[in-house]
Biopython code that builds the backbone (N, CA, C, O; Angstrom):
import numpy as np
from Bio.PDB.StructureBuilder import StructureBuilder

atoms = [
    (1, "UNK", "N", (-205.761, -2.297, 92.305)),
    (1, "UNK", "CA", (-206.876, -2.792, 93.068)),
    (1, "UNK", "C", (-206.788, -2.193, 94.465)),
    (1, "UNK", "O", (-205.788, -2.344, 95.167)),
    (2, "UNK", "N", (-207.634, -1.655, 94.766)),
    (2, "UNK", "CA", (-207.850, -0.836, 96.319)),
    (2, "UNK", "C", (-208.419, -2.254, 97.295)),
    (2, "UNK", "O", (-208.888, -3.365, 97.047)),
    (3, "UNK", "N", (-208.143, -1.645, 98.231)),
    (3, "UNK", "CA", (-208.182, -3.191, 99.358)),
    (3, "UNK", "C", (-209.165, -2.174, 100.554)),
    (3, "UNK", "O", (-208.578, -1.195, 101.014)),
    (4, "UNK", "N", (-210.288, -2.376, 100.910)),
    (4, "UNK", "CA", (-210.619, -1.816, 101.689)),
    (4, "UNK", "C", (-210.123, -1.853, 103.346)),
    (4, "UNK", "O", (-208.937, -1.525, 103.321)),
    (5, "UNK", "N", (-210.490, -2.086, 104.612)),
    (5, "UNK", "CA", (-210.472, -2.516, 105.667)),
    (5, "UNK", "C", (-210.691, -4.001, 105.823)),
    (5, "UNK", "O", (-209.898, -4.925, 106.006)),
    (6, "UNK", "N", (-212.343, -3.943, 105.661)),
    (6, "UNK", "CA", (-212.503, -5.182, 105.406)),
    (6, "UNK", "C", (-212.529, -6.235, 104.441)),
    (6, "UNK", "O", (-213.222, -7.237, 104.614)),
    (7, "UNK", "N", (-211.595, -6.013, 103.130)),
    (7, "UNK", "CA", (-211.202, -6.575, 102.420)),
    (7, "UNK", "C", (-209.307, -7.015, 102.841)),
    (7, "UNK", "O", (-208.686, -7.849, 102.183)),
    (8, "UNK", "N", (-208.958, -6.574, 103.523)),
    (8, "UNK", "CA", (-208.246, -6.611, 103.959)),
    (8, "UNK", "C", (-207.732, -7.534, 105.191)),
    (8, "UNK", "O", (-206.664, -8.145, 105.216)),
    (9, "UNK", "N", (-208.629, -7.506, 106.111)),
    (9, "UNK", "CA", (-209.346, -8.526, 107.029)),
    (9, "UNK", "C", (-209.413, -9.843, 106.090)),
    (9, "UNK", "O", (-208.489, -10.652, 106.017)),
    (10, "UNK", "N", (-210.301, -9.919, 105.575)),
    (10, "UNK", "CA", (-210.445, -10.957, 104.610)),
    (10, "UNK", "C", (-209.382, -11.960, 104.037)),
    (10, "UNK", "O", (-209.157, -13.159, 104.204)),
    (11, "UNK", "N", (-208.740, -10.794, 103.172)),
    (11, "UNK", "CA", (-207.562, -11.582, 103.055)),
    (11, "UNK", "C", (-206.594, -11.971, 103.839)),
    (11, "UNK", "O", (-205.813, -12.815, 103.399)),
    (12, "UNK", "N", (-206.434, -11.493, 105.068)),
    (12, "UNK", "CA", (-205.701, -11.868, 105.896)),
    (12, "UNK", "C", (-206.357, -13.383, 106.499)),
    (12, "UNK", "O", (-205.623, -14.351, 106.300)),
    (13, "UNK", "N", (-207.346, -13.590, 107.037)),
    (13, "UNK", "CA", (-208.207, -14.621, 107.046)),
    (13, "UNK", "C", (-207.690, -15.969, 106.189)),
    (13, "UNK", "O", (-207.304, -17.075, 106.565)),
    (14, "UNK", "N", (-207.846, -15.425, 104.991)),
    (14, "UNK", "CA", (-207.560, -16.397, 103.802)),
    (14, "UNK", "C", (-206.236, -16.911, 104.042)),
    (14, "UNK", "O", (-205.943, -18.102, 104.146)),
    (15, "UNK", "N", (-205.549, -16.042, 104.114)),
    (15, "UNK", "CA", (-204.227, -16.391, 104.374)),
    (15, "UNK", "C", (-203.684, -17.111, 105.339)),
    (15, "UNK", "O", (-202.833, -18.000, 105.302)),
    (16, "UNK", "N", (-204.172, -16.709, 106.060)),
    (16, "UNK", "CA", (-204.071, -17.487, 108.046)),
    (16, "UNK", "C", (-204.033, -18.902, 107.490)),
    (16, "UNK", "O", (-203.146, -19.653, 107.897)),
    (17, "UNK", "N", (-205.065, -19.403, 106.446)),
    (17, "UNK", "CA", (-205.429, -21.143, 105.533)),
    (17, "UNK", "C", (-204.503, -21.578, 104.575)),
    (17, "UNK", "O", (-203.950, -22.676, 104.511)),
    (18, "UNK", "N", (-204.371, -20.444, 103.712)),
    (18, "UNK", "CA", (-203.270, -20.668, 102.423)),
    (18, "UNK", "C", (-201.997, -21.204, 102.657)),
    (18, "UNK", "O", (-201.495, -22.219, 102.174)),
    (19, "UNK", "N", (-201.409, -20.182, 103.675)),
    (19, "UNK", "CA", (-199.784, -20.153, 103.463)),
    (19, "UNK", "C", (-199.501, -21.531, 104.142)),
    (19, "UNK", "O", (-198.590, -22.225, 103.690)),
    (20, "UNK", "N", (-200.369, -22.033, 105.395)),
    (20, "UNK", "CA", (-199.749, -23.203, 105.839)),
    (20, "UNK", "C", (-200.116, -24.541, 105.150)),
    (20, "UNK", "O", (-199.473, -25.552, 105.432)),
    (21, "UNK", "N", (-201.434, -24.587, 103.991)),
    (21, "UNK", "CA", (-201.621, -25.509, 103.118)),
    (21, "UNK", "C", (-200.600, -25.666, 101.878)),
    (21, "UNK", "O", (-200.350, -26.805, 101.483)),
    (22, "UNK", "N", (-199.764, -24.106, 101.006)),
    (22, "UNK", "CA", (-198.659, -23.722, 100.412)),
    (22, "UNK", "C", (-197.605, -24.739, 101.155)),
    (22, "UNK", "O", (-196.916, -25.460, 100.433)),
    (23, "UNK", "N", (-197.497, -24.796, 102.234)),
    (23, "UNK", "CA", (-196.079, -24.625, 102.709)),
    (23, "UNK", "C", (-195.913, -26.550, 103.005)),
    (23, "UNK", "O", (-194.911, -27.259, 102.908)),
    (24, "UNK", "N", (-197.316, -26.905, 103.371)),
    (24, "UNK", "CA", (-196.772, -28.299, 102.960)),
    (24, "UNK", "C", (-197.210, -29.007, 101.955)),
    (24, "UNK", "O", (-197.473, -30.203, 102.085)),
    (25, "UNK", "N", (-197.353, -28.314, 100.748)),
    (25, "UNK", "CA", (-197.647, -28.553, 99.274)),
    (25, "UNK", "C", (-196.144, -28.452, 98.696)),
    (25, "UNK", "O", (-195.614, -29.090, 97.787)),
    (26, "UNK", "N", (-195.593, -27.347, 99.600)),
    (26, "UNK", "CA", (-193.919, -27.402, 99.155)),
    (26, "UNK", "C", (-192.681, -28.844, 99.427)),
    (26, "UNK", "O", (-191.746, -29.299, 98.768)),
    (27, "UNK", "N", (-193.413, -29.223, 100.945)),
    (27, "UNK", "CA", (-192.627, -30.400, 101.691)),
    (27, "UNK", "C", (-193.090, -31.383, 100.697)),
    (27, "UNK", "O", (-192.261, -32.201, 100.299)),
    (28, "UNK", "N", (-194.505, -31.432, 100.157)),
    (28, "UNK", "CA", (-194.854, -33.018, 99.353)),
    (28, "UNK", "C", (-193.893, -33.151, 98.449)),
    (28, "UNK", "O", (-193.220, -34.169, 98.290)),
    (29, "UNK", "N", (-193.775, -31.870, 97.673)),
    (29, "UNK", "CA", (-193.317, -31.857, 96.591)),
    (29, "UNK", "C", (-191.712, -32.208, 96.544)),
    (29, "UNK", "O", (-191.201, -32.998, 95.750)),
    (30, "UNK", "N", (-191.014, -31.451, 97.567)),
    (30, "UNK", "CA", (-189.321, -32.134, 97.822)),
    (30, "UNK", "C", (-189.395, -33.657, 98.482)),
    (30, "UNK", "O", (-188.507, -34.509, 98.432)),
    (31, "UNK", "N", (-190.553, -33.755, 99.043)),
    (31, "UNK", "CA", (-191.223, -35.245, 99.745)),
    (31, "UNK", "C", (-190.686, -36.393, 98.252)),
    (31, "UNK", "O", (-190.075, -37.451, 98.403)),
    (32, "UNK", "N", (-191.023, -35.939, 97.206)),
    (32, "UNK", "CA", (-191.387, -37.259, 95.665)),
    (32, "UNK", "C", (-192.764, -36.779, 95.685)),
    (32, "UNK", "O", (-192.837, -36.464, 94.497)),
    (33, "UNK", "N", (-193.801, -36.520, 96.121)),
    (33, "UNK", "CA", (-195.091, -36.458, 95.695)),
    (33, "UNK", "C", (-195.484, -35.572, 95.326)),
    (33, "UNK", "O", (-196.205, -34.754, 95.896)),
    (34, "UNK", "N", (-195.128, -35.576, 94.430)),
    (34, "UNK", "CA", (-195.533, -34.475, 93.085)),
    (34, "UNK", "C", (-196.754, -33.913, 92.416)),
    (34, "UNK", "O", (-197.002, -32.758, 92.072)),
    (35, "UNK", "N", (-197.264, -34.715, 92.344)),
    (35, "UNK", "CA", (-198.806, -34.749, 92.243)),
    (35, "UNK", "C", (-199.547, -33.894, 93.167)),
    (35, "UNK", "O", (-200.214, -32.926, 92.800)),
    (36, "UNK", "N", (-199.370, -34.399, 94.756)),
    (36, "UNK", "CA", (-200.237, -33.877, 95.482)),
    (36, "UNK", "C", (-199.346, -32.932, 95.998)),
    (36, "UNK", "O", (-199.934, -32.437, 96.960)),
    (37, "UNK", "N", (-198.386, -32.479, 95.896)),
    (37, "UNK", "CA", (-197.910, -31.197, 96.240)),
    (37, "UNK", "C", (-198.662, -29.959, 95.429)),
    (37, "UNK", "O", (-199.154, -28.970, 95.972)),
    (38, "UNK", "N", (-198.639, -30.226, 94.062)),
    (38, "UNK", "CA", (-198.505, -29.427, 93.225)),
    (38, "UNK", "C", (-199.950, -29.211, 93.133)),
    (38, "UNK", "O", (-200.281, -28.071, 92.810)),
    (39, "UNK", "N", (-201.269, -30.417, 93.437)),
    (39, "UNK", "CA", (-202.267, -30.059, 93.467)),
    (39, "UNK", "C", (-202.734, -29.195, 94.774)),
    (39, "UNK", "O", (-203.595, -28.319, 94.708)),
    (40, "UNK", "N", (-202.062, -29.555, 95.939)),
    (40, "UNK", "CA", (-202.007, -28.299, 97.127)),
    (40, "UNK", "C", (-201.619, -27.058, 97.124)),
    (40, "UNK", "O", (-202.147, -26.166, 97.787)),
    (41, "UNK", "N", (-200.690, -26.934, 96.389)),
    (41, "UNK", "CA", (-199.978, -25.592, 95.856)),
    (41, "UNK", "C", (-201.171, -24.856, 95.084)),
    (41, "UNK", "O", (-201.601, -23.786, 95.514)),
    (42, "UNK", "N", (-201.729, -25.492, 93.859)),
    (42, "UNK", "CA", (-202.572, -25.039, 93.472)),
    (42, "UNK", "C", (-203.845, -24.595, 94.258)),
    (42, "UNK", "O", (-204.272, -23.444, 94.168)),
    (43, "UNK", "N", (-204.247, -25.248, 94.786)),
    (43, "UNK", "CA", (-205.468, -25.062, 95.619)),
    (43, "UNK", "C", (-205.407, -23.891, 96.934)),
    (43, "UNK", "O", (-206.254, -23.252, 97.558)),
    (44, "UNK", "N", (-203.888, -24.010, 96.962)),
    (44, "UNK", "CA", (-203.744, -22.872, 98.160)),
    (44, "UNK", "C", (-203.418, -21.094, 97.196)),
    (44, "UNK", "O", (-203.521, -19.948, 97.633)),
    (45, "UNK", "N", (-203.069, -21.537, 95.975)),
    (45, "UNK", "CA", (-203.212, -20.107, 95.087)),
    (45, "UNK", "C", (-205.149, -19.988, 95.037)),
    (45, "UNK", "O", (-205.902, -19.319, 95.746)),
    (46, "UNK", "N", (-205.288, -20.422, 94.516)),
    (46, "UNK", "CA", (-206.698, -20.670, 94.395)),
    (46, "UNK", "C", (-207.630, -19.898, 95.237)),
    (46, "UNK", "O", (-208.455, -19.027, 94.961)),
    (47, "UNK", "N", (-207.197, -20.569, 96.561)),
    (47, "UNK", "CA", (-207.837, -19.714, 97.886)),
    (47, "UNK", "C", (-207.639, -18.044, 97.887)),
    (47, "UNK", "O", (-208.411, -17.446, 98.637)),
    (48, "UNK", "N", (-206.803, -17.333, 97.217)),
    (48, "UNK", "CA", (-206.632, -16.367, 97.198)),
    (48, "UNK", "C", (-207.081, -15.114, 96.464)),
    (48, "UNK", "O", (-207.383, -13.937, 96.662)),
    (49, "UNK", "N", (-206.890, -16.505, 94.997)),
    (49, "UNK", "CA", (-206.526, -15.287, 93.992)),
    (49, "UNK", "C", (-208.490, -15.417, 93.298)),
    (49, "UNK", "O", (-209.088, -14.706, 92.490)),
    (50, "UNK", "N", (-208.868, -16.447, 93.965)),
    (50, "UNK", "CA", (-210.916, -16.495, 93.045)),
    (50, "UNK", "C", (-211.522, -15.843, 94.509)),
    (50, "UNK", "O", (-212.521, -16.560, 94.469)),
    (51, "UNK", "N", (-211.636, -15.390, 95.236)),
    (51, "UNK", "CA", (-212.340, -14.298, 96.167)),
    (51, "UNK", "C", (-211.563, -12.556, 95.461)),
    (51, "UNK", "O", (-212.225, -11.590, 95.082)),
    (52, "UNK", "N", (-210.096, -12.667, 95.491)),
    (52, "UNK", "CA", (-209.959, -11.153, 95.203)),
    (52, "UNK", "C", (-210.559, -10.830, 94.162)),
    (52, "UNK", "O", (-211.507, -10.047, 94.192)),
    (53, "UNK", "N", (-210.051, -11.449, 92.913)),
    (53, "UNK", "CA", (-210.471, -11.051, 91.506)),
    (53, "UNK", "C", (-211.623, -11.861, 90.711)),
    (53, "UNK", "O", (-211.856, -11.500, 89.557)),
    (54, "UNK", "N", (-212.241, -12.765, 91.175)),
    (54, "UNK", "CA", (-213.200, -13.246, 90.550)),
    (54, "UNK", "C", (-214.667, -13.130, 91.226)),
    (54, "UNK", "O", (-215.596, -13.568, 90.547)),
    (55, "UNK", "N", (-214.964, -12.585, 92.491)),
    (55, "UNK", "CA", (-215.671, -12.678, 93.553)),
    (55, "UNK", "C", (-216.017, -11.359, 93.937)),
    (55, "UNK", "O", (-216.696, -11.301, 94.963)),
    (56, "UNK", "N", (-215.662, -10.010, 93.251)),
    (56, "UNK", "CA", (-215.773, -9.040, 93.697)),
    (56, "UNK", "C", (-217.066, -8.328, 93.713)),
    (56, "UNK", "O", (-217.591, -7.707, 92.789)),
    (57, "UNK", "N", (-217.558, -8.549, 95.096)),
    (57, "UNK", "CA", (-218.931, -7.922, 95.371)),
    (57, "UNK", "C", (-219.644, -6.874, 94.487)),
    (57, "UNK", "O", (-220.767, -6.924, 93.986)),
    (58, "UNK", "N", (-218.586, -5.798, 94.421)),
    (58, "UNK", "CA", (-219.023, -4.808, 93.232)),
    (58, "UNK", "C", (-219.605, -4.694, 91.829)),
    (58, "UNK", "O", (-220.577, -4.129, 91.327)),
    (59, "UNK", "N", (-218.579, -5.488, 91.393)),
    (59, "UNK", "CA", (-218.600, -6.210, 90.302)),
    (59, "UNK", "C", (-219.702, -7.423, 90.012)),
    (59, "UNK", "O", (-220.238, -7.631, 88.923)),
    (60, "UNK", "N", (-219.905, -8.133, 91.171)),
    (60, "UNK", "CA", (-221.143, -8.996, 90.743)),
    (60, "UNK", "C", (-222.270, -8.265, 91.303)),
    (60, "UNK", "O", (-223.090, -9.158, 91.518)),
    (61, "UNK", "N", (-222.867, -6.997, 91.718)),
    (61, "UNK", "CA", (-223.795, -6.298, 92.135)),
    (61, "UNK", "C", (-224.076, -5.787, 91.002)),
    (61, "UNK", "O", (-225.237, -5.566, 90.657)),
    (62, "UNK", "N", (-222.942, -5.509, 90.203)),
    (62, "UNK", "CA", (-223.390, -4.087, 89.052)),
    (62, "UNK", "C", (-224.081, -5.088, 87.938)),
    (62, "UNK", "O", (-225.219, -4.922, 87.499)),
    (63, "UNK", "N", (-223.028, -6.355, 87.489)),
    (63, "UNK", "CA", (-223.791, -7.210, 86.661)),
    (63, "UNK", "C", (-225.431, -7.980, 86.857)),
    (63, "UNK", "O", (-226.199, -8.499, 86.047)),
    (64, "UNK", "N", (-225.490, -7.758, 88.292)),
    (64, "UNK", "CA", (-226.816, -8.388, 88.029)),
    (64, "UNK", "C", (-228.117, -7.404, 88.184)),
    (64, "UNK", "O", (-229.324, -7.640, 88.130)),
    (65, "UNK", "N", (-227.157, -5.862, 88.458)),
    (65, "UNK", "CA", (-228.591, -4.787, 88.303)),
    (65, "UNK", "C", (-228.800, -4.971, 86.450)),
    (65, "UNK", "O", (-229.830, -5.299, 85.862)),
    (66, "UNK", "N", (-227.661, -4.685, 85.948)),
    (66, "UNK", "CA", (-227.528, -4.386, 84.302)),
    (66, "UNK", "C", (-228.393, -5.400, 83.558)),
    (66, "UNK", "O", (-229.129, -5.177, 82.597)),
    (67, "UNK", "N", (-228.089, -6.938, 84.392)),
    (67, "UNK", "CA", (-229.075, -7.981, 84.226)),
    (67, "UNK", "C", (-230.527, -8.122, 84.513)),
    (67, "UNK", "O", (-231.169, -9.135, 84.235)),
    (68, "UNK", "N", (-230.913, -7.284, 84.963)),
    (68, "UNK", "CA", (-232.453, -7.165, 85.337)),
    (68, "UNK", "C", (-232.984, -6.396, 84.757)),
    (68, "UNK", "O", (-234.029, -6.624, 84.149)),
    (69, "UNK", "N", (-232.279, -5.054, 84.803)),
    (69, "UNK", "CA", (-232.526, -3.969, 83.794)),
    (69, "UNK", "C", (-232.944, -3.969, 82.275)),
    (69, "UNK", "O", (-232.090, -4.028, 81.390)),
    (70, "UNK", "N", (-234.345, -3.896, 81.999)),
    (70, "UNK", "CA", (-234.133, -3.713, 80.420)),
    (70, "UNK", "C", (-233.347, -3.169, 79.508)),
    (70, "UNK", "O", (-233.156, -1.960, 79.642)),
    (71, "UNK", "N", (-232.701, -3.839, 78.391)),
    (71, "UNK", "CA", (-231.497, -3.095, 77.866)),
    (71, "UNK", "C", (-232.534, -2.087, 77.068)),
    (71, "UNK", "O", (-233.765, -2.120, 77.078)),
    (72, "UNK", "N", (-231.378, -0.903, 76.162)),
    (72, "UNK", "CA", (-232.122, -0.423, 75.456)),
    (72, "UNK", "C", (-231.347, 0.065, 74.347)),
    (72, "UNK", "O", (-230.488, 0.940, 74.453)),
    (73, "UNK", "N", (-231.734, -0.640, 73.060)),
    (73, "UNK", "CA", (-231.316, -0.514, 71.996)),
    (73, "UNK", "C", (-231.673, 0.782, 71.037)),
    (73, "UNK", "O", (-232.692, 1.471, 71.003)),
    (74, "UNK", "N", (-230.512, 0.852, 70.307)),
    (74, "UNK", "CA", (-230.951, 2.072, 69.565)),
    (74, "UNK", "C", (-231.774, 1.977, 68.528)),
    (74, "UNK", "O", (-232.110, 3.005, 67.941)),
    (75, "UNK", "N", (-232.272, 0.641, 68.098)),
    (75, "UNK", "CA", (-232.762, 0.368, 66.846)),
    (75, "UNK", "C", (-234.820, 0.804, 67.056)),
    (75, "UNK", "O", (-235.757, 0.498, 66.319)),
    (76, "UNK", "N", (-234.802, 1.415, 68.071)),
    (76, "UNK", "CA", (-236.504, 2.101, 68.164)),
    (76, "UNK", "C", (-236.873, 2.879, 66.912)),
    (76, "UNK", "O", (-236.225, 3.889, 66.639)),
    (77, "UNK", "N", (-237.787, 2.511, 66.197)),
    (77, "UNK", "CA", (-238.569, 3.269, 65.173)),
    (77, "UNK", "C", (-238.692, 4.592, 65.211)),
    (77, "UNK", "O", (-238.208, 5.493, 64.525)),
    (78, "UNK", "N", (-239.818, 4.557, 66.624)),
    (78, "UNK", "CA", (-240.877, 6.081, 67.049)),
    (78, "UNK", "C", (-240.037, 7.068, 67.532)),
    (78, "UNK", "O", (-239.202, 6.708, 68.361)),
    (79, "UNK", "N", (-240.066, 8.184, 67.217)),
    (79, "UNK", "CA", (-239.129, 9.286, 67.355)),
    (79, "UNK", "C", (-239.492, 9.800, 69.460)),
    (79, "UNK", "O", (-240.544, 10.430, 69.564)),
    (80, "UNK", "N", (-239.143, 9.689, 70.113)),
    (80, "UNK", "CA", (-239.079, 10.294, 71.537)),
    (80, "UNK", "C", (-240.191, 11.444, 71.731)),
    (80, "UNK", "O", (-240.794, 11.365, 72.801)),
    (81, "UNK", "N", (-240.528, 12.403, 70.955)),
    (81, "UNK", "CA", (-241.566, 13.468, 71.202)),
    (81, "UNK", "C", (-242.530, 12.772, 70.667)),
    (81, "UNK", "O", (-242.975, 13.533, 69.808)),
    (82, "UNK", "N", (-243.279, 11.572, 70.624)),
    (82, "UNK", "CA", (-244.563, 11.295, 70.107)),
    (82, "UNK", "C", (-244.958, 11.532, 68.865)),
    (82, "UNK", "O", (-245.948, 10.881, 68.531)),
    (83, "UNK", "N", (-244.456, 12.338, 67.968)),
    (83, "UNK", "CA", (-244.948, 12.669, 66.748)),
    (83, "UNK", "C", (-244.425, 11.368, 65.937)),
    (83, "UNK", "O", (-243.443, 10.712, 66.289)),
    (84, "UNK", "N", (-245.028, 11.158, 65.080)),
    (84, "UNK", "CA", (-245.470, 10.389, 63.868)),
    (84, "UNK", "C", (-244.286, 10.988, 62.645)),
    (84, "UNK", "O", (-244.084, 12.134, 62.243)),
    (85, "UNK", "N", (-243.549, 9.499, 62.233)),
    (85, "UNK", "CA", (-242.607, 9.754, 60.997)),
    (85, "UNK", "C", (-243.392, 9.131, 59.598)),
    (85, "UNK", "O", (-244.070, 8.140, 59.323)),
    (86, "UNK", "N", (-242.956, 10.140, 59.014)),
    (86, "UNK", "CA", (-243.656, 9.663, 57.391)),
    (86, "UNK", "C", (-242.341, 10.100, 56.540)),
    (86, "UNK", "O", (-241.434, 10.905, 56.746)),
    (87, "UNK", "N", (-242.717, 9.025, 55.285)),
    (87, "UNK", "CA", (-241.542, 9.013, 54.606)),
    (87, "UNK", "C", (-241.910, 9.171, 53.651)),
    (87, "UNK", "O", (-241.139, 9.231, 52.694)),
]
sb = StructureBuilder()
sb.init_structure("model")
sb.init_model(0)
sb.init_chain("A")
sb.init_seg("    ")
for serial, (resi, resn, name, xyz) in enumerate(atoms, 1):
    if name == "N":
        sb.init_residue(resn, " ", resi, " ")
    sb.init_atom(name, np.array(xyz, "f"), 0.0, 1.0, " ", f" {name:<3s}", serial, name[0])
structure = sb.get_structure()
């Protein structure tokens, strides 16, 4: 995965949020609270990993041209030069 500039930025951003929500998802968890550690932990992966790989601008640009776009199947009758098939 290539990281641009400002993808890069970005994640740094993200991170600036993550690591210190991680880090006392870690304390809950040696805390006894297990639960909400582990649901912070999660939520601070979360923050990371659904913008890089699930969120990718590119990727949701191309799907929704392909989505607008009439598909085009091979199953057409009429031969491309206009002429008429007889069988």
């Amino acid at each position: 995965m290539k990281l641009g500039i400002f993808d890069m930025i970005g994640l740094a951003g993200t991170l600036i949020f993550a690591i210190p929500l991680a880090n006392f998802g870690i304390w809950q968890l040696l805390d006894g609270r297990v639960l909400f550690g582990a649901a912070l932990i999660v939520v601070a992966i979360a923050m990371v990993v659904i913008p890089q790989y699930f969120l990718d601008p590119t990727r949701i640009a191309g799907q929704l041209v392909t989505g607008l776009l009439p598909g085009r199947s091979g199953t057409d009758e009429s031969p491309s030069d206009g002429s008429t098939r007889e069988e």
